[in-house]
Backbone of each chain as ProteinMPNN parsed JSONL, in Angstrom:
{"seq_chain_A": "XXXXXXXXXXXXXXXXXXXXXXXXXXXXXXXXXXXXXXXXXXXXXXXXXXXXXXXXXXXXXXXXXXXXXXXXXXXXXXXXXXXXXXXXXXXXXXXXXXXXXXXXXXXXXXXXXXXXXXXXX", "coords_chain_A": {"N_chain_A": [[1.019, -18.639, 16.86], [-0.017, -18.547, 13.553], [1.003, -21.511, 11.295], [1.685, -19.939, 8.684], [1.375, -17.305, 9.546], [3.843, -17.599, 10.152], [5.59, -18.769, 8.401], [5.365, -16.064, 6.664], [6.831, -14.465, 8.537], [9.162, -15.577, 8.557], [9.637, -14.82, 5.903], [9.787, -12.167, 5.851], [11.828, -11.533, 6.936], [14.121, -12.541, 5.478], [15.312, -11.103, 4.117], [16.687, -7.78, 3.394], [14.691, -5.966, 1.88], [11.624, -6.712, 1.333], [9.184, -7.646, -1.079], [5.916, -8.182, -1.372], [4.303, -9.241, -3.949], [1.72, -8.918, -6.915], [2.566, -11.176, -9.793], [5.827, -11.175, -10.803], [8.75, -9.532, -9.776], [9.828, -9.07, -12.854], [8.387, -9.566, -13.866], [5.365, -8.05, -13.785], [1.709, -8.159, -12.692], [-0.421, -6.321, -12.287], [-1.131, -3.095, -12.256], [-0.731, -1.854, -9.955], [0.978, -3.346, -8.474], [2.758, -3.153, -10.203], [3.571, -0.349, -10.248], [5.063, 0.004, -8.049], [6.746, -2.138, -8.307], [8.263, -1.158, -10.476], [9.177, 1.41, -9.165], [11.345, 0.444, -7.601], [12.979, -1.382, -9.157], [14.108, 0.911, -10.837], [15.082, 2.333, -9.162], [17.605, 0.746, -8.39], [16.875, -1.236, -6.49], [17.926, -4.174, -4.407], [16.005, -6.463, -3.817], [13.448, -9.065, -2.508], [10.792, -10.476, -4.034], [7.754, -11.439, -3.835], [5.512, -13.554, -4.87], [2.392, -13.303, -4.848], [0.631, -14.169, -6.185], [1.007, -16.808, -6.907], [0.568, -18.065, -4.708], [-1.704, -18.996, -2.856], [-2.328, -19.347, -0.264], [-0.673, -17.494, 1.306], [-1.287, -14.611, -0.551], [-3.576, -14.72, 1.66], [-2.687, -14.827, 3.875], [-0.729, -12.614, 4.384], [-2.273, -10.313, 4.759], [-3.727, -10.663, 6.496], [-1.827, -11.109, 8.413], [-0.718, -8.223, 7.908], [-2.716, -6.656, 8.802], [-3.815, -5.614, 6.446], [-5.489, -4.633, 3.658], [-4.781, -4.868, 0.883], [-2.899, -5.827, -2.121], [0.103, -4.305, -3.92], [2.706, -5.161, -0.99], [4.807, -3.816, 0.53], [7.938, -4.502, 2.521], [10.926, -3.151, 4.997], [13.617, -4.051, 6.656], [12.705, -6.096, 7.985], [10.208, -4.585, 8.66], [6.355, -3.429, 8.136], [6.274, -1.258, 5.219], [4.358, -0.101, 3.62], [1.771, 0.338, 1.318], [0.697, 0.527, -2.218], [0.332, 3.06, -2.721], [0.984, 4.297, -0.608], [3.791, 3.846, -1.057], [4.221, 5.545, -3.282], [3.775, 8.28, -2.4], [5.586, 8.303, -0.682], [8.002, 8.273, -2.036], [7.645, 10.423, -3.949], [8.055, 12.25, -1.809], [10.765, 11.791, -1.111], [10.997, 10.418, 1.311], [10.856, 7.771, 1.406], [13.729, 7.361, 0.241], [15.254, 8.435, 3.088], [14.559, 6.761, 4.669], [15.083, 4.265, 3.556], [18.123, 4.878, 3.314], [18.717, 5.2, 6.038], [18.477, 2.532, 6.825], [20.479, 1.198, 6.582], [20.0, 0.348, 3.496], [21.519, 0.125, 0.11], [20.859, 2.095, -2.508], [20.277, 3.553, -5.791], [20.656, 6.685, -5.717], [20.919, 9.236, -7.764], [18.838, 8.038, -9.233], [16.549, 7.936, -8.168], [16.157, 10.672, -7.307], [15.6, 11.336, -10.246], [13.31, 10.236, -10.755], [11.859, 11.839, -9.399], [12.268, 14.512, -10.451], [11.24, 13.928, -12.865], [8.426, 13.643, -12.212], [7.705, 16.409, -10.866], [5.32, 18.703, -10.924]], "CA_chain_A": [[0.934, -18.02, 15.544], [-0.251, -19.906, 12.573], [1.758, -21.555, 10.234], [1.488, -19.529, 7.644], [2.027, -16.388, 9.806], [5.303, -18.444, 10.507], [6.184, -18.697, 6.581], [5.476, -15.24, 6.469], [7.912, -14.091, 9.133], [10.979, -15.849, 7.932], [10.03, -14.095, 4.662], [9.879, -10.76, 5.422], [13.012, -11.022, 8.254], [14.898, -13.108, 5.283], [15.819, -10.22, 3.019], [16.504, -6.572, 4.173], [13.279, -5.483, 1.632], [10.625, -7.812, 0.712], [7.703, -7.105, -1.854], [4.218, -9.138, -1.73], [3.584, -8.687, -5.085], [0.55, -10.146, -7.922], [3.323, -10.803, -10.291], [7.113, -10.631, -10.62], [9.518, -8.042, -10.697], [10.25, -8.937, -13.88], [6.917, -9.823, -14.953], [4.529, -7.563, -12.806], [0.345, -8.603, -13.346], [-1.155, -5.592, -11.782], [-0.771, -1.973, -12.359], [-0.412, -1.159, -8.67], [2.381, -4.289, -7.867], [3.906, -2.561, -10.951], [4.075, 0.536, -10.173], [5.733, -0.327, -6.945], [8.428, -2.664, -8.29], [8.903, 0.108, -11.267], [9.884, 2.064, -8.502], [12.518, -0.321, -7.035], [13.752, -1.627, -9.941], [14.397, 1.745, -11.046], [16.639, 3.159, -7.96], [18.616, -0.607, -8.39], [17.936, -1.727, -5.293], [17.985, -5.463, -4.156], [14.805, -6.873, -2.718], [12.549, -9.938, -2.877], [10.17, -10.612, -4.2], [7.259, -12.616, -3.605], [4.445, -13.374, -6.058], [0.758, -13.756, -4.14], [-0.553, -14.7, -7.345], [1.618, -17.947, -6.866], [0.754, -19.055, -3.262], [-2.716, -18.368, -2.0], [-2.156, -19.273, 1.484], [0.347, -16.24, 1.541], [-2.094, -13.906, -0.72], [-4.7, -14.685, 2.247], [-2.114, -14.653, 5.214], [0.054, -11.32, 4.49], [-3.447, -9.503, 5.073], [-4.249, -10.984, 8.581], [-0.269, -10.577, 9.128], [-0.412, -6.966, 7.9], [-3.992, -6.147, 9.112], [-4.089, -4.638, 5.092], [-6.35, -5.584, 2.991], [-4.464, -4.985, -0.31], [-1.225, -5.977, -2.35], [1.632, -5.0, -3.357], [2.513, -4.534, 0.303], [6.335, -3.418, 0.937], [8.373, -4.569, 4.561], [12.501, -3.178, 4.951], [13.814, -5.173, 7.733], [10.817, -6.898, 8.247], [8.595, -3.525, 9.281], [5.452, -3.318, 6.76], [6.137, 0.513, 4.812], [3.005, 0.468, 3.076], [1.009, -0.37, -0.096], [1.459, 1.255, -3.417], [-0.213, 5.085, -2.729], [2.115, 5.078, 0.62], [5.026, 3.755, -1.885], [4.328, 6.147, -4.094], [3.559, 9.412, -1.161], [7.201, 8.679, -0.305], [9.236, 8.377, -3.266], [7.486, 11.516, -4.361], [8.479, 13.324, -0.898], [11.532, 11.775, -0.23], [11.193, 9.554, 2.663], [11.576, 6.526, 0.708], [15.082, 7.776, -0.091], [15.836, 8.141, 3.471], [14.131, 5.398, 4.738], [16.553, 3.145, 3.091], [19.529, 5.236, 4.037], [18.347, 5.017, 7.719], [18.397, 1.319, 7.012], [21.413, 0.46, 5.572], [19.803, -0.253, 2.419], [21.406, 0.668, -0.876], [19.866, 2.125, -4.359], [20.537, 4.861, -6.624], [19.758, 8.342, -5.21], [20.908, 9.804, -8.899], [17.797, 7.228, -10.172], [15.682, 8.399, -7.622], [16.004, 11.904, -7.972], [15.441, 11.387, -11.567], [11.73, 10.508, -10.621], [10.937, 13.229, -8.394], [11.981, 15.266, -10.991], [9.987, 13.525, -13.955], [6.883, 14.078, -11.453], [6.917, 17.615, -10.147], [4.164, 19.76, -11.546]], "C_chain_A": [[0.707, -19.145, 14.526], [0.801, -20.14, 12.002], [2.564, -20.66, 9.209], [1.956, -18.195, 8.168], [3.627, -16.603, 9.821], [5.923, -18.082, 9.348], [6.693, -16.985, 6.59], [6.705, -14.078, 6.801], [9.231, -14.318, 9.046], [10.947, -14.766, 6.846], [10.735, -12.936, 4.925], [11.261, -10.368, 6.249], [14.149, -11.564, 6.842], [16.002, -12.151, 4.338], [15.429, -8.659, 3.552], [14.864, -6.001, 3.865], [12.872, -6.755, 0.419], [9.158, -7.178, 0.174], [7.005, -8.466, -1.926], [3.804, -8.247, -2.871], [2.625, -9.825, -6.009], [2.408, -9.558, -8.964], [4.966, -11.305, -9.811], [7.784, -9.907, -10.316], [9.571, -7.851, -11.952], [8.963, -8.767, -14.797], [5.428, -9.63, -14.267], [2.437, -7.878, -13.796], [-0.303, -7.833, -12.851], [-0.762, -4.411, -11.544], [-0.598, -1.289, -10.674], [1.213, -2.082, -8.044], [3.43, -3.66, -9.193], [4.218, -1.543, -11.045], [5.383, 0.732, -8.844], [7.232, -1.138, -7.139], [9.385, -2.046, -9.066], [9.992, 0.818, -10.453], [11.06, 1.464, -7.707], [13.023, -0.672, -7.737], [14.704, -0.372, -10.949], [15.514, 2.206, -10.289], [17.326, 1.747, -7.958], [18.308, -1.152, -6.977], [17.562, -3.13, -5.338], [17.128, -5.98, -3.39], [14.292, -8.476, -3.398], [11.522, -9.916, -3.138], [9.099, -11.813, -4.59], [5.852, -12.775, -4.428], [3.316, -14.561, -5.651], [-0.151, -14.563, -4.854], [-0.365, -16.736, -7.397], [1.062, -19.08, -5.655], [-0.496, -18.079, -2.837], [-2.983, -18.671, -0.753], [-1.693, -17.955, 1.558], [-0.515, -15.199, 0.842], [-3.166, -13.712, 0.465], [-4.111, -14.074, 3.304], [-1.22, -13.288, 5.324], [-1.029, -10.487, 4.849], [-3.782, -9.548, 6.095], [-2.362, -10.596, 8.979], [-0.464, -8.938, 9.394], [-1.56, -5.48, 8.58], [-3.67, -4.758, 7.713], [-4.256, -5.276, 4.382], [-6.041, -5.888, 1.247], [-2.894, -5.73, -1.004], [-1.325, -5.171, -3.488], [1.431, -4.413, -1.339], [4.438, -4.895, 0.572], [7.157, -3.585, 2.473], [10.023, -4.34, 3.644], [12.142, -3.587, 6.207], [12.892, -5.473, 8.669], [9.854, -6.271, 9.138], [7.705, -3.11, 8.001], [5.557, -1.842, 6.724], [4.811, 0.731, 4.567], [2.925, -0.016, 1.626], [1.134, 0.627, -1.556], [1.008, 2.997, -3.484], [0.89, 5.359, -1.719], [3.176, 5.28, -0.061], [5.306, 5.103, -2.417], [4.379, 8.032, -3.831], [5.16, 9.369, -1.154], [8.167, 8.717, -0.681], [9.087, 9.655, -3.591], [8.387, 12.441, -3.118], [9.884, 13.141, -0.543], [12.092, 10.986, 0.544], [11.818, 8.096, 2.532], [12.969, 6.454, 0.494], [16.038, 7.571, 1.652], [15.723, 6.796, 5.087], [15.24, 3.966, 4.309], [17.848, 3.416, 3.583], [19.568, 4.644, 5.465], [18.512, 3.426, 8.226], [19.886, 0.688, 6.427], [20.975, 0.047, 4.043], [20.168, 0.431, 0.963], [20.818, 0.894, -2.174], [20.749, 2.993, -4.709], [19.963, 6.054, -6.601], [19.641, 8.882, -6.338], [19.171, 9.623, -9.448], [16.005, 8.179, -9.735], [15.137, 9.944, -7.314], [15.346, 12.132, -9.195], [13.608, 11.185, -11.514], [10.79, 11.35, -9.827], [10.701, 14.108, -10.155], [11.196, 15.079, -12.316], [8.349, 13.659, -13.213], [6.747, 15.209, -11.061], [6.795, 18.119, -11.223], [5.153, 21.139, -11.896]], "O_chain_A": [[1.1, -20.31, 14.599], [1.682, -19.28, 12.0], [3.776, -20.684, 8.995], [2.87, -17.689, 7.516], [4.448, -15.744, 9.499], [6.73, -17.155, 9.292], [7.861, -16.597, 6.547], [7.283, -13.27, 6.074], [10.186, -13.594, 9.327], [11.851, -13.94, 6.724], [11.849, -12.621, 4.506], [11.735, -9.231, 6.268], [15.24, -11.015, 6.995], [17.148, -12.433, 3.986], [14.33, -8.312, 3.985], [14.024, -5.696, 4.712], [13.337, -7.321, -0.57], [8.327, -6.493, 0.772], [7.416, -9.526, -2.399], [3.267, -7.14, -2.911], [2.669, -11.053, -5.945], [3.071, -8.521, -8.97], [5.239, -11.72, -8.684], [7.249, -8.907, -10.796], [9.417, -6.717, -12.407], [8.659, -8.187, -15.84], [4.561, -10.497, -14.15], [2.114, -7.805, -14.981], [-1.374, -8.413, -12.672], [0.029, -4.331, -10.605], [-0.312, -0.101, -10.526], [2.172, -1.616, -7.43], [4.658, -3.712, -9.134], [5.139, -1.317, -11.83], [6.355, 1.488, -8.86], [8.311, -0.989, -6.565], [10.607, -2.051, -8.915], [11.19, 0.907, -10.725], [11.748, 2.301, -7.123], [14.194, -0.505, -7.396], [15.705, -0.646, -11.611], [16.652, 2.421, -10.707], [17.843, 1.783, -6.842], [19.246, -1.512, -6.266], [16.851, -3.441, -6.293], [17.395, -6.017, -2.189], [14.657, -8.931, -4.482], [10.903, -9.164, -2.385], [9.322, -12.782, -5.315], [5.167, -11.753, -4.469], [3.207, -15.772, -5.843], [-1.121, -15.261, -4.558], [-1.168, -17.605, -7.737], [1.085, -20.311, -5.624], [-0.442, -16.879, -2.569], [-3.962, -18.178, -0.193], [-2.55, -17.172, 1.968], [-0.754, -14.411, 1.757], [-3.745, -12.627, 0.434], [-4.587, -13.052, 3.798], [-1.021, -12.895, 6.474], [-0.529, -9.579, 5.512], [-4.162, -8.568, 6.735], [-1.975, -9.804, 9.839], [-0.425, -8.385, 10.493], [-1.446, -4.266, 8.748], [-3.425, -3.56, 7.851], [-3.645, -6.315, 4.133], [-6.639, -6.675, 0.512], [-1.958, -6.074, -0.282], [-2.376, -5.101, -4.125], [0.608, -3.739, -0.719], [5.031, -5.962, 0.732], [6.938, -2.818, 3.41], [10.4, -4.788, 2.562], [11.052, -3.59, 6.78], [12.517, -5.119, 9.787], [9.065, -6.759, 9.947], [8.195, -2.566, 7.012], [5.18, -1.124, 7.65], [4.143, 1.585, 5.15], [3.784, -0.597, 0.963], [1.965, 1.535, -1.522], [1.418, 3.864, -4.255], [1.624, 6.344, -1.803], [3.739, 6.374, -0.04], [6.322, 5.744, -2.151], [4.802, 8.866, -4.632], [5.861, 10.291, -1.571], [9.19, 9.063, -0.09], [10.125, 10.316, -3.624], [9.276, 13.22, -3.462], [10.418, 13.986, 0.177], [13.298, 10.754, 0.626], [12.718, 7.495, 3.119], [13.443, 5.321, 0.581], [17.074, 6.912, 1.739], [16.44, 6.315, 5.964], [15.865, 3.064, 4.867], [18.593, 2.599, 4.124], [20.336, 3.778, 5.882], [18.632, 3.031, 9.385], [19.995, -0.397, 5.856], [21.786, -0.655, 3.437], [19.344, 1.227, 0.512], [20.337, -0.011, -2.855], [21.809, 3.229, -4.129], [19.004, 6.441, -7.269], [18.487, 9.249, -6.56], [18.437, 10.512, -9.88], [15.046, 8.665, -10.334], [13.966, 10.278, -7.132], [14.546, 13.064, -9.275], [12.817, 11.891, -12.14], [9.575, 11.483, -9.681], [9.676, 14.288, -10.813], [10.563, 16.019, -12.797], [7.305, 13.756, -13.859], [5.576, 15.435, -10.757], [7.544, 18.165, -12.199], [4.651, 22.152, -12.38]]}, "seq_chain_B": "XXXXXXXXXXXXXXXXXXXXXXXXXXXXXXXXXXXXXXXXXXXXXXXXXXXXXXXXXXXXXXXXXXXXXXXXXXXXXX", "coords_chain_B": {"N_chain_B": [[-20.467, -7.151, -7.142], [-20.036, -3.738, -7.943], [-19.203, -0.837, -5.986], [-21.063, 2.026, -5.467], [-19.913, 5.623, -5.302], [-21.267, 6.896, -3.717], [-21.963, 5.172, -1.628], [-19.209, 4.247, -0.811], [-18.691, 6.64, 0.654], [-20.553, 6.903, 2.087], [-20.356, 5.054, 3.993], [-17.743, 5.628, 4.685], [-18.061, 8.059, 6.653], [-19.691, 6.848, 8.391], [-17.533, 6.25, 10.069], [-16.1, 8.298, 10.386], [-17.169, 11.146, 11.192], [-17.025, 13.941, 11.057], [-15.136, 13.945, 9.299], [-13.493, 15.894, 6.172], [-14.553, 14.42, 2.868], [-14.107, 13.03, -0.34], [-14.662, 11.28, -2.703], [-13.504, 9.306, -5.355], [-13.884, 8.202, -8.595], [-15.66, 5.925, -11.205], [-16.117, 3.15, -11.924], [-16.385, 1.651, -9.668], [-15.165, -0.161, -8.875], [-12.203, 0.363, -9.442], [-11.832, 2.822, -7.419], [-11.239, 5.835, -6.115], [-10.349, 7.595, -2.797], [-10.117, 11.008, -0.865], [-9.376, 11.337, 2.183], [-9.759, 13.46, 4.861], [-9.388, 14.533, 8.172], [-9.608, 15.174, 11.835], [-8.58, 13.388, 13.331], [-6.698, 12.172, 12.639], [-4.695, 13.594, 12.891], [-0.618, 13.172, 13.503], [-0.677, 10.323, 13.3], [1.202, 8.627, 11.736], [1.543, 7.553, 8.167], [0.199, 4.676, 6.996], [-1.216, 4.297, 9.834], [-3.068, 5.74, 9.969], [-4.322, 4.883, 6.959], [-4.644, 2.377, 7.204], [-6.858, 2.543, 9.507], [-8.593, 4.048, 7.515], [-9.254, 1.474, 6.288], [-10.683, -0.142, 7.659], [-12.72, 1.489, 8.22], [-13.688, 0.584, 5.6], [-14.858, -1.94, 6.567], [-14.608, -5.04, 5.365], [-15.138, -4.501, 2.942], [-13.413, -4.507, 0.977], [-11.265, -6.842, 1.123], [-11.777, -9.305, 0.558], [-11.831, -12.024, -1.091], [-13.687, -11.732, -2.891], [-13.939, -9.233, -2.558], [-15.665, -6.454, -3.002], [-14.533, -3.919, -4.132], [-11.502, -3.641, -5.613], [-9.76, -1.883, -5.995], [-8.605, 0.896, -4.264], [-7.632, 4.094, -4.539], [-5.883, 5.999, -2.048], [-5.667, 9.004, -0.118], [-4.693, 10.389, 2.503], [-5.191, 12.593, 5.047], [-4.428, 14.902, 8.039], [-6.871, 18.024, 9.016], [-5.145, 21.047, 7.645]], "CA_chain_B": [[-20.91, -6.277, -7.313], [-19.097, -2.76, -7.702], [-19.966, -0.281, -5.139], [-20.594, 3.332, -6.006], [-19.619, 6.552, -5.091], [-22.036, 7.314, -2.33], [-21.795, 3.988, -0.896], [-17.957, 4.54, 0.221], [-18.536, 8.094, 0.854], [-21.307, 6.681, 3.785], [-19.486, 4.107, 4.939], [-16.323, 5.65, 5.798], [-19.016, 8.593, 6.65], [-19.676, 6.368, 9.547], [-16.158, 6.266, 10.932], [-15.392, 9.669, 10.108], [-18.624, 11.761, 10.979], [-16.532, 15.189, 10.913], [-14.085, 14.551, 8.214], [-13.552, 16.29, 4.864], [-14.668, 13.585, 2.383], [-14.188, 13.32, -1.219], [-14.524, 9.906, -3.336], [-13.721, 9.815, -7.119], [-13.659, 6.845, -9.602], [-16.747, 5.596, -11.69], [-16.62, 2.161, -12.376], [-17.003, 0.977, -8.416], [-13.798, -1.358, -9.028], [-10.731, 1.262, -9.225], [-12.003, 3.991, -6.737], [-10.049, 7.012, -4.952], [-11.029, 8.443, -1.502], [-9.61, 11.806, 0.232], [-10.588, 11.817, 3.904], [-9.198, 14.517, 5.681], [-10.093, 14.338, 9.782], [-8.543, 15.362, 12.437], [-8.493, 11.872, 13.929], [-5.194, 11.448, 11.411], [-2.951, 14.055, 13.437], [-0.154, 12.662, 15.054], [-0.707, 9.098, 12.954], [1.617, 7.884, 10.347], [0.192, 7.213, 6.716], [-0.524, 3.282, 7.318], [-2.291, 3.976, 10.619], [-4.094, 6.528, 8.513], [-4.733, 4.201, 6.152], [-5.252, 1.211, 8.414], [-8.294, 3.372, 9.922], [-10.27, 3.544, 6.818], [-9.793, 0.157, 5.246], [-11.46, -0.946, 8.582], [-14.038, 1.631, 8.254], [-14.555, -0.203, 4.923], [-15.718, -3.449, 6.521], [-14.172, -5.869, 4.509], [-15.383, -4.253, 1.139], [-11.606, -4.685, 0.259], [-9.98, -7.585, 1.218], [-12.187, -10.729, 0.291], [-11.381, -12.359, -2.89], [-14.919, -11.153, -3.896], [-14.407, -8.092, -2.258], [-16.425, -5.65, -4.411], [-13.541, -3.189, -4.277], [-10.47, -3.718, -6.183], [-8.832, -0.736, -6.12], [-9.185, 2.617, -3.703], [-6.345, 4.743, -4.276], [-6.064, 6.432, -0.869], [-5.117, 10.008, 0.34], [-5.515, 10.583, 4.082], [-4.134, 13.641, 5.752], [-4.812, 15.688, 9.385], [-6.285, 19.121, 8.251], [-3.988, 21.854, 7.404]], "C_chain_B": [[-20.317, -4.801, -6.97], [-19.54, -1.637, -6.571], [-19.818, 1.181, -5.335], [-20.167, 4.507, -5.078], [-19.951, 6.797, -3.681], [-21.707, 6.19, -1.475], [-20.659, 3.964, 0.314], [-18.455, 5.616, 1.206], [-19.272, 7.516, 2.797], [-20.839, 5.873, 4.261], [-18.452, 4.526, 5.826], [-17.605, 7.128, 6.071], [-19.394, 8.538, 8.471], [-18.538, 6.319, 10.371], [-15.507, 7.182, 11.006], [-16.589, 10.939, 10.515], [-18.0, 13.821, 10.374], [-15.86, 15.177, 9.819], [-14.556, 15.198, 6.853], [-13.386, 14.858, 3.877], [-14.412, 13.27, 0.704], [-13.714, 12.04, -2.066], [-14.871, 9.991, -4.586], [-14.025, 8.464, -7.361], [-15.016, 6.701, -10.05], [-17.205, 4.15, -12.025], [-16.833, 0.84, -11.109], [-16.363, 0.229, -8.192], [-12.887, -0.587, -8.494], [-11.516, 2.808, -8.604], [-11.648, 4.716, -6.321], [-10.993, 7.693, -3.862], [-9.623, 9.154, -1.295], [-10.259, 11.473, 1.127], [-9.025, 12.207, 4.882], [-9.78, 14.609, 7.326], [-8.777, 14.695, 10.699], [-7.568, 14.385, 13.384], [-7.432, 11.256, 13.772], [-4.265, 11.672, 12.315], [-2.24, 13.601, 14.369], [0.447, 10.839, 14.267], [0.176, 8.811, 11.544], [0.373, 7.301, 9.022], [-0.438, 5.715, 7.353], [-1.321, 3.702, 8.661], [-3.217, 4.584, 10.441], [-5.072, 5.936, 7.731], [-5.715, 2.823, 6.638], [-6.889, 1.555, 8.879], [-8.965, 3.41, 8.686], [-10.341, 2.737, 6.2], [-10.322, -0.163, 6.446], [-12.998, -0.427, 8.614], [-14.902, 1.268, 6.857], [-15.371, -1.554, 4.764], [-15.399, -4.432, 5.716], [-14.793, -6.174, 2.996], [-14.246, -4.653, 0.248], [-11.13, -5.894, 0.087], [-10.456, -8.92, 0.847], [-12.354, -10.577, -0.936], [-12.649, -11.831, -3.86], [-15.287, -10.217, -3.251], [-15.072, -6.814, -3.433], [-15.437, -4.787, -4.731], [-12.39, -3.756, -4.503], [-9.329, -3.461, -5.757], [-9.003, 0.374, -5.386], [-7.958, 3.315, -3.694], [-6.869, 5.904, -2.741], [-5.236, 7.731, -0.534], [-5.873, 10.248, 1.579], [-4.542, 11.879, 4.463], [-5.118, 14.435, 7.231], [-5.38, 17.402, 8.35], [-5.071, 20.459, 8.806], [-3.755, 22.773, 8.8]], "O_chain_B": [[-20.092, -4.581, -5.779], [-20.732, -1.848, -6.348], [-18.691, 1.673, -5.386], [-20.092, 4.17, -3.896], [-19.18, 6.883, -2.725], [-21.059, 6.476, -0.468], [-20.764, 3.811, 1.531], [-18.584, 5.414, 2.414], [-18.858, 7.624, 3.951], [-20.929, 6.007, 5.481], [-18.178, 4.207, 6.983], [-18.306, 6.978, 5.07], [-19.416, 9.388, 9.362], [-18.772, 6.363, 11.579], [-14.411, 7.182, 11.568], [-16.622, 11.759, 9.597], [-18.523, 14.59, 9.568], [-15.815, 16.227, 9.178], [-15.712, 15.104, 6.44], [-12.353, 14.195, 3.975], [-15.59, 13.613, 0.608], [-12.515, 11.768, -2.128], [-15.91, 10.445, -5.065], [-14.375, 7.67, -6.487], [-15.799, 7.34, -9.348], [-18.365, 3.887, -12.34], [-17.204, -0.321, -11.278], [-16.678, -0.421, -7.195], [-12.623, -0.652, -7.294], [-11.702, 3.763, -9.358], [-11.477, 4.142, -5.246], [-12.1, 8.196, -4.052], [-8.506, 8.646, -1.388], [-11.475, 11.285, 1.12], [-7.989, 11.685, 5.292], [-10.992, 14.824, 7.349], [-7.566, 14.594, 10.501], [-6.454, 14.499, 13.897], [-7.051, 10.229, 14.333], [-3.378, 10.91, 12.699], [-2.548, 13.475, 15.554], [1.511, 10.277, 14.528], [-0.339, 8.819, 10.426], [-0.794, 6.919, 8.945], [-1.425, 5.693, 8.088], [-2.472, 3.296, 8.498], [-4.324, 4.115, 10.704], [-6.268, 6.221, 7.692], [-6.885, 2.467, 6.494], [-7.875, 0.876, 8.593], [-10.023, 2.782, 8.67], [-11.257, 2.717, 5.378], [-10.746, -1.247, 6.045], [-14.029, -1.065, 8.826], [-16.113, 1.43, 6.71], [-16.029, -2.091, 3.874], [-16.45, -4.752, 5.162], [-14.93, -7.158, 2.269], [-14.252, -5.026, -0.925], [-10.576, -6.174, -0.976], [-9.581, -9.784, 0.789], [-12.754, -9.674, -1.671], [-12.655, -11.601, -5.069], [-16.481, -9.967, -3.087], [-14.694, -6.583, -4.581], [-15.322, -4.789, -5.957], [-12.034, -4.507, -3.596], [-8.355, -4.097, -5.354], [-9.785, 1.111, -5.987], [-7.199, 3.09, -2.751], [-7.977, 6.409, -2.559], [-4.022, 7.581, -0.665], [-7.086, 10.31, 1.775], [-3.357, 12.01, 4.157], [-6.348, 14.43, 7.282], [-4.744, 17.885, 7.414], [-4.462, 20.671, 9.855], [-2.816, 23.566, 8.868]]}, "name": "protein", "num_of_chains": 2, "seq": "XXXXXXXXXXXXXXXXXXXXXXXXXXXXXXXXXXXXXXXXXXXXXXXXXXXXXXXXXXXXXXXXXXXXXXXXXXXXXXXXXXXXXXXXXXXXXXXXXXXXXXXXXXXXXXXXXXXXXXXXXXXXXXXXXXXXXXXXXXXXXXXXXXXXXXXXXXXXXXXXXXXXXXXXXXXXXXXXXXXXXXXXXXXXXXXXXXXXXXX"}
């Protein structure tokens, strides 16, 4: 494995959920890595985050890691969920919610409720 | 160079010959594809997904990929 896949793999094993994001959390540079950390920073939960825009080895190498060609790109205990439409598919339905449960991982169900119901039609 | 409408549509077109197809956006940067096939059922979203960023040929993923943005809806049909 390369290097760089190497890097990659500590990352995503080092923290239950790890975001490849352009950007911060705090200080997101791309309406798709920000809709994605919106949504995590919202339900509270505790992740990393890693900012592609910073390290273009790792912008190049999470793509051959993830065989996906975009960012943000979301891993809980270091299995890739998906990119910001999947993110956003499973917060709406749900899954995201127990996805985390299933993982040990805590947030704020109240929070997360709160955006279903600001989204249904 | 941005790539339009039709362009996707035949591309994934090629990797999909049966599916239900339907590609919005206008400025060839921030694009949206449905593709509905039956090829899906059975497959989680990412391997869903996985399947047509490949049948986009690496329109996507190089730093001067012409595509940006494809917001993506894939589903088995109903």
């Amino acid at each position: 494995m390369t290097d760089v896949n190497n890097r990659i793999d500590e990352i995503v094993k080092a923290a239950d959920v790890v975001l490849f994001m352009k950007g911060t959390k705090d200080m997101p540079q791309c309406g798709f890595s920000s809709r994605v950390a919106g949504v995590l920073n919202y339900i509270g939960l505790d992740y990393s985050d890693v900012n592609v825009l910073a390290d273009e080895e790792i912008r190049q190498g999470i793509k051959d890691y993830s065989d996906w060609p975009t960012i943000p790109q979301l891993y809980v205990k270091g299995e890739f969920v998906g990119g910001c439409d999947i993110v956003t598919e499973m917060t709406l339905s749900g899954e995201l919610d127990t996805m985390f449960e299933d993982n040990g991982v805590a947030f704020n169900k109240d929070a997360a409720d709160k955006i279903r119901e600001a989204n249904a039609q | 160079m941005p790539m339009q409408a039709h362009e996707i549509e035949a591309l994934l077109r090629e990797t999909f010959p049966d599916a239900d197809i339907q590609v919005g956006g206008s400025d060839g940067v921030h694009m949206s594809a449905v593709v509905v096939d039956e090829s899906f059922r059975g497959k989680n979203r990412v391997q869903q997904q996985r399947a047509v960023y490949a049948a986009l040929k690496g329109k996507m993923d190089g730093s001067d990929g012409e595509l940006h943005a494809l917001a993506l809806t894939t589903k088995a049909p109903e």
